[in-house]
N, C-alpha and C positions, 0 to 999 in steps of 0.2 A: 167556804162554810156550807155543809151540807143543809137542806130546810129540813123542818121537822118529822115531814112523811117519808125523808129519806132513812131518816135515823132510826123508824119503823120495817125500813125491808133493807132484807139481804139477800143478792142474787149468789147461789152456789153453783160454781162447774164442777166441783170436784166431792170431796169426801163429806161435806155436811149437805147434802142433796138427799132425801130421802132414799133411802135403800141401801146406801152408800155406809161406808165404815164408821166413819162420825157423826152419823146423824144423833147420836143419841146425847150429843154435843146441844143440841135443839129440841128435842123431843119433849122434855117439859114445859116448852114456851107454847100458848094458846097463839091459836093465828091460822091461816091459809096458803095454797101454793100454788105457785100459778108457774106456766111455762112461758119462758121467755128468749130474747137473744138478745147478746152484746157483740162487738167486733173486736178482734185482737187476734193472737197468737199463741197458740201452746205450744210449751216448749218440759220437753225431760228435765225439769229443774226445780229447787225446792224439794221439803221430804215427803211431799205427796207424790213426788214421782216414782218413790222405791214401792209406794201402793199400787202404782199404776194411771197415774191420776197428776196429770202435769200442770206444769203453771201456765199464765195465762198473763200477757204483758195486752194492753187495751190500746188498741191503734184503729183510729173511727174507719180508716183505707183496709183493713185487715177480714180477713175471709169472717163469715158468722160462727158466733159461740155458742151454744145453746147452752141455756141456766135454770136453776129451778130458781123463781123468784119467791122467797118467806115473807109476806105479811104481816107482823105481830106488834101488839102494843109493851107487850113484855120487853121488847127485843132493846130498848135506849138503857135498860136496865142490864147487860148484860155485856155489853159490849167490851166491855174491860176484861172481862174472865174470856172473851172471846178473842180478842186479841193479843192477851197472852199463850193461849191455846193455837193457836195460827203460827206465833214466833215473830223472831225476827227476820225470816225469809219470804214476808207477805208481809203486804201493807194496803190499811185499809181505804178506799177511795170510792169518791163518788159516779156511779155513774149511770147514766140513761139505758134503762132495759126494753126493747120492746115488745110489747105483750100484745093479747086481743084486746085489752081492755085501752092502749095508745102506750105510749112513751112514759114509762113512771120511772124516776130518778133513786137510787137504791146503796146502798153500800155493797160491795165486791171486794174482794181479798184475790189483789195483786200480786205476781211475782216481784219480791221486791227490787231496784236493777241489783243491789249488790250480790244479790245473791243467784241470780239468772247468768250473770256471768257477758259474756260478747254474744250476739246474735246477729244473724244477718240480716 
């Protein structure tokens, strides 16, 4: 179970990152953005890949990811239209981002495995 200030931020690697193709997925949500890192693996999978914009399987041993971490109080109100928006090829999980500000616990949108496929 994610705690409260997690269901408040969303770390993006991909298309809802500001400047990115879906930000505007976000762009009506009041909030802030901070730069952050997770660890794990990107992989050509998912349909963010045909954007150019791969998935992302979280493995704490895995090279760093860099993310934009979103802020928002809006954002627990949202999460439904955003995870339908995502699909069934990501799935949403908790996890530790870390920033200048220490280690803040965040939702991120996963390669889901069924849809990543075998990896090495």
């Amino acid at each position: 179970m994610a705690s409260a200030k997690a269901t408040m931020r969303l770390a993006s690697y991909g298309t809802l990152a500001p400047g990115k193709p879906n930000h505007h997925q976000l762009a009506g949500l009041k909030g802030r953005w901070l730069k952050g890192v997770v660890r794990g693996h990107l992989y050509d999978s998912g349909w963010g890949a045909a954007l150019g914009y791969p998935g992302l399987i979280l493995d704490e041993n895995g090279p760093e990811v860099t993310v934009h971490l979103f802020e928002s109080s809006d954002l627990p109100a949202h999460w439904e239209r955003l995870d339908e928006f995502e699909g069934p090829g990501y799935v949403r999980v908790v996890v530790p981002v870390n920033t200048d500000e220490g280690v803040l616990e965040a939702y991120l949108y996963s390669l889901a495995p069924e849809a990543s496929g075998p990896h090495p």
